[in-house]
N, C-alpha and C positions, 0 to 999 in steps of 0.2 A: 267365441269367434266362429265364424261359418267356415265349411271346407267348402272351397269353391275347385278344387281337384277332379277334373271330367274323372266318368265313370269307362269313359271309351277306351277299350283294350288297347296297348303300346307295343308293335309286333318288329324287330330287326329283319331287313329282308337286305340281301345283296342284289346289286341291277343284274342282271344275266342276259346271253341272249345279244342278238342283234335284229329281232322281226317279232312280228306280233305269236307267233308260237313257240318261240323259245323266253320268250323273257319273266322275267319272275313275277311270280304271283303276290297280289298285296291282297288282302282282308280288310274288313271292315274295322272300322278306327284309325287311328294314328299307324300309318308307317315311317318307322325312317330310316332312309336308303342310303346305303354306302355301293364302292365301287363303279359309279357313273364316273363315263370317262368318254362320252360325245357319241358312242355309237350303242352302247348297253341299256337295257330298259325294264321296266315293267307294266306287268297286265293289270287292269282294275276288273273285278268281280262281272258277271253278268247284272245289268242294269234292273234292276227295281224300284219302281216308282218309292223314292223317300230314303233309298241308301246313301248313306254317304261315308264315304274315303278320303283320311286326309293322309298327304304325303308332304314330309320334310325330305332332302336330299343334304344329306351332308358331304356331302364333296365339295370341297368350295370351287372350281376353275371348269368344271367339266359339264355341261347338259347332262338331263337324266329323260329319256323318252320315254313315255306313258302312253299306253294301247290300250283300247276299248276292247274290250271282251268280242269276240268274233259276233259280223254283225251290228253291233253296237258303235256307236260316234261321240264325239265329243264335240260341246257349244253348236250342233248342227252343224258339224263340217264333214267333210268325208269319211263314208264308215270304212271300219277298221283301221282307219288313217292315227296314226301318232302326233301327240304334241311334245315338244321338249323344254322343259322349264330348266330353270335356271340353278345353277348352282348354291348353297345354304340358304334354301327358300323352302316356304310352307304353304301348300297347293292344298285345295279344297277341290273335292269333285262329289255331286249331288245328283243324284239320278234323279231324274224329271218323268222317266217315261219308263218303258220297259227296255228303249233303246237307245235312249240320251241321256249324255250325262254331261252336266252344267257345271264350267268349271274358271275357277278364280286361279290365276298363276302370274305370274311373272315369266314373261320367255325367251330363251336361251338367245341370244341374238350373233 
């Protein structure tokens, strides 16, 4: 039978933070985030064409805000601007450029 088990590292981070320089740092692979609670957030890595980051957020009721690496934007929206996705959800973010990162989420509404 095949292992079909990604090989991508699985790293715990807590949200932290209320702005793009205080909030927690995520790495490359699977993060998944505790302690979102509508204002707390985290950073994604400086953008490199083919990186990619995924984030689960396990808080269920709360947004979790994601900041582009200073400089850097997500889906071509406003740089250094945050997106906040959605509580017990799995975000994908794929760097396209050296300063965009392309990203699938569900959002906090």
């Amino acid at each position: 039978m095949a292992d079909y088990r990604s090989t991508a590292p699985v790293t715990a981070v807590a949200a932290a933070g209320s702005a793009q320089g205080d909030a927690a740092a995520l790495s490359d692979g699977l993060n998944v985030v505790s302690g979102a609670d509508g204002t707390k957030g985290v950073i994604l890595p400086e953008a490199v064409a083919g990186r990619r980051v995924s984030v689960y957020t396990s808080d269920a009721t709360n947004g979790l805000k994601v900041y582009p690496a200073t400089g850097d934007d997500v889906n071509d929206g406003t740089t250094n601007a945050a997106v906040t996705i959605e509580g017990k959800t799995h975000s994908i973010f794929e760097a396209v450029d050296d300063t965009t990162w392309a990203a699938v989420f569900t959002a906090n509404t």
